[in-house]
N, C-alpha and C positions, 0 to 999 in steps of 0.2 A: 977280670975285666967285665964292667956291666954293658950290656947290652943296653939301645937308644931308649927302650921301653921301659927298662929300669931303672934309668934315668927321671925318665917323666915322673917315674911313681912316687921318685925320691925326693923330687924337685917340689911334687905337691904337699906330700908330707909337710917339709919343712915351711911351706907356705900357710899350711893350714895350722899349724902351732905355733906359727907368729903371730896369723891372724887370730886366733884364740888366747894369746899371750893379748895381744890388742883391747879386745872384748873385755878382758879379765879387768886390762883398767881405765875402761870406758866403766865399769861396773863398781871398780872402788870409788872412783871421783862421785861416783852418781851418788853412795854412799854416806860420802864426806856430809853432804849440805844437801836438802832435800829440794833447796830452787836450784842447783844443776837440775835435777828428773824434768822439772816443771819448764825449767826456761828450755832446755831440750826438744821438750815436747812441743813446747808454744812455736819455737822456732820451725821445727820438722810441719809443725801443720798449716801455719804461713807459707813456707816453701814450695810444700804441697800443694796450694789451694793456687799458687799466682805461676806452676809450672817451673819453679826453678831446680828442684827434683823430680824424677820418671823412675817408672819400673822398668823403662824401658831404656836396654844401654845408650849411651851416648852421649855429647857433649855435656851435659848435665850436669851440676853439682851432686854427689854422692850423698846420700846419709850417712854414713861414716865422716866423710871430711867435714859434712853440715856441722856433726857434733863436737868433731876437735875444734874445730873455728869457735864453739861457743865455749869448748874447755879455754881454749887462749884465751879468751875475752874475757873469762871468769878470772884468770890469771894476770890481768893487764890492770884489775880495778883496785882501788888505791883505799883501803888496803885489800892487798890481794886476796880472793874467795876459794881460789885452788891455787896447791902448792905446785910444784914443777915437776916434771919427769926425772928433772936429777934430784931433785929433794928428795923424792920417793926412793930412791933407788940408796941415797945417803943412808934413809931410814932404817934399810932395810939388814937383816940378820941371815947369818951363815947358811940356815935352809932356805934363805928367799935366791938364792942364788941361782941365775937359770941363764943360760946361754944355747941358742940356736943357730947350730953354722955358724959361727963369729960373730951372730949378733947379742949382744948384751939386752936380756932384756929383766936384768933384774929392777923389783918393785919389792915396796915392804907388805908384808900382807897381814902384820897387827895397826889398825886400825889405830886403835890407843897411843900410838908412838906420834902421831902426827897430831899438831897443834896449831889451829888453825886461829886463825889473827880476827879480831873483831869485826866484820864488817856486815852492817845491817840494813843492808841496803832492800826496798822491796822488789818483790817480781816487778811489778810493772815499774819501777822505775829501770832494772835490769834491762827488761825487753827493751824500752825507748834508748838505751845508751846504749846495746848491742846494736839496731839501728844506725846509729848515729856512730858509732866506733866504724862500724863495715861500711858506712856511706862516704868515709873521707879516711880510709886504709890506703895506707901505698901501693896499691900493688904490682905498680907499674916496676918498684924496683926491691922492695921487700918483700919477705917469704914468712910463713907462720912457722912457729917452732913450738912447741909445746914441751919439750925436752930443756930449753931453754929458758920458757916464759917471756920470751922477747921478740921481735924480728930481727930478722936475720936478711942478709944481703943475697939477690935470688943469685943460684946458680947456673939457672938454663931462663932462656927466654919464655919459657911458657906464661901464659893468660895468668891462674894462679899456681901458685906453689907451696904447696900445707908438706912438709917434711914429714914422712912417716917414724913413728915416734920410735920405731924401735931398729929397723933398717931406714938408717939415717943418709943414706945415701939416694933414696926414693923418694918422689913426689908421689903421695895418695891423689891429686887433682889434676894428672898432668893430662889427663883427658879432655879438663874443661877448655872452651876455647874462650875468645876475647869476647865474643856476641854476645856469650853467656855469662859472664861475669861483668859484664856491662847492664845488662837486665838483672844481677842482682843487687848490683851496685844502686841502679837507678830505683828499686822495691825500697830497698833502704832506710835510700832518703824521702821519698816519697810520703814510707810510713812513719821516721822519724818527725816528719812534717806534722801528720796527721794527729800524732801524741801531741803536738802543741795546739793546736784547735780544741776547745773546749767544749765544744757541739759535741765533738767524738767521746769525749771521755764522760760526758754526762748522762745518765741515767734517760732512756727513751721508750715509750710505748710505744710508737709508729716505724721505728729503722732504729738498724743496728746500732751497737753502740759498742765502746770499749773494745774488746781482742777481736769481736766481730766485726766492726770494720774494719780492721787492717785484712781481713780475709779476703772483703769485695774486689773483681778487676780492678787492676791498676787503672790510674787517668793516663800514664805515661806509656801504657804496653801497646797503647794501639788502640784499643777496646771504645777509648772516649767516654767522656763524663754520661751520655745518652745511656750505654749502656753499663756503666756503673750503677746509677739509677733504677734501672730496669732491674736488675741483680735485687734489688733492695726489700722489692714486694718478695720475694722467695725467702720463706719461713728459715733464720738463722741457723735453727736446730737442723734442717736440712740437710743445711749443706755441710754442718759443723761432722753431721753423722757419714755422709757419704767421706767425706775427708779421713773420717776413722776407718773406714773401711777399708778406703785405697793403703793405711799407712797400717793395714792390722795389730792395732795397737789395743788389747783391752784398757778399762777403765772402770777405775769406780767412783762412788760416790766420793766428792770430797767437797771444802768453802775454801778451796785455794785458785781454782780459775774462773769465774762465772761468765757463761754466754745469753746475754738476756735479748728477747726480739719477739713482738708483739705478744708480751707478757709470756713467754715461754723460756721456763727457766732449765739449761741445760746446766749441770757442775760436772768437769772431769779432773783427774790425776791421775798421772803419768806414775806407772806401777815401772818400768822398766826404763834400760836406756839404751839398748841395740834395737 
């Protein structure tokens, strides 16, 4: 008979090998194509910069759920960029076989087995159609699935509902409430706007330009145009670094995302994806 304490011990255990079963393939997909790392990351530091992630618990959208949200997305584009949790798992051979407590969480773990479908779409057009995918999402009655590749019909009333990919029975988001996924809904659109203004996307000595404006306060959070504005004299590089900080993410050199702002040239790449 175990006693309540060894229980707990047991309970964590098992928690922590699924969430490291999880990581394992947040870590293949990142693999797969190297604009998952980048769009990831692009995503995680918008998120970060307009408050719709915290370190600190609470209604919050997670970085975990941020990055399956952009795994679906990646799985939603025509032709698809990531395969499925069940494909993965079709893929997979005799020794990939891994079960925790009754939950399945086998994945193929040769690489080479999986053949991925043409699609050469760039980062930035990725970013503005993730945008634009989350800015007019159901979510009022569909649920993310990644195991799937599709939406799914939600099961509990909560704000959103990202199905944890391996215990299917769980929402990883059932924390967020409606306020919150209303402010990201409304970032969005906001920044999918923004991608269509050609001011923004064009090369600027005097104010941000490109991925650095989508960074500045929202018009729509409150903040007001005044102090969007105001944000603007503040050296891009800045705020781009303080942003790194908060999401301790190294970096190295790389020509795949440029942050330009009064001739200050920052280049990062996203080395990881947890």
């Amino acid at each position: 008979i175990l006693n309540p304490g060894t229980c707990l011990v047991l309970f964590y255990v098992v928690v922590c090998r699924v969430a490291m079963k999880s990581s394992e393939l947040l870590f293949l997909y990142g693999q797969l194509d190297p604009r998952v790392r980048h769009l990831v990351f692009s995503v995680r530091c918008w998120a970060r910069a307009h408050s719709i992630t915290s370190s600190i618990p609470g209604a919050w959208i997670t970085n975990f759920s941020l990055t399956v949200m952009v795994v679906f997305f990646l799985q939603q584009r025509n032709p698809p960029i990531l395969p499925t949790l069940d494909r993965l798992k079709e893929l997979a051979g005799p020794s990939d076989k891994c079960d925790i407590e009754g939950n399945d969480c086998t994945i193929v773990s040769d690489l080479s087995k999986i053949t991925l479908q043409q699609n050469t779409d760039t980062l930035e057009k990725l970013l503005q159609e993730f945008f634009e995918f989350y800015g007019n999402f159901p979510f009022k009655n569909a649920s993310i699935n990644i195991r799937k590749g599709k939406e799914q019909t939600k099961l509990e009333t909560t704000a959103l509902y990202i199905q944890n990919p391996f215990e299917t029975t769980l929402n990883i988001s059932k924390n967020v409430n409606a306020t919150q996924l209303e402010r990201f809904v409304a970032l969005c659109r906001e920044s999918a706007w923004l991608f269509q203004q050609k001011e923004i996307l064009q090369q600027s000595s005097d104010s941000p330009w490109g991925f650095t404006a989508l960074l500045l306060p929202s018009v729509t959070s409150g903040a007001g145009v005044k102090s969007r504005r105001k944000r603007k004299l503040e050296p891009a590089s800045s705020r781009i670094k303080n942003l790194l900080d908060s999401l301790k993410i190294k970096s190295v050199i790389s020509r795949n995302c440029d942050f330009i702002s009064h001739n200050e040239t920052l280049t990062l790449h996203l080395t990881i994806v947890s």
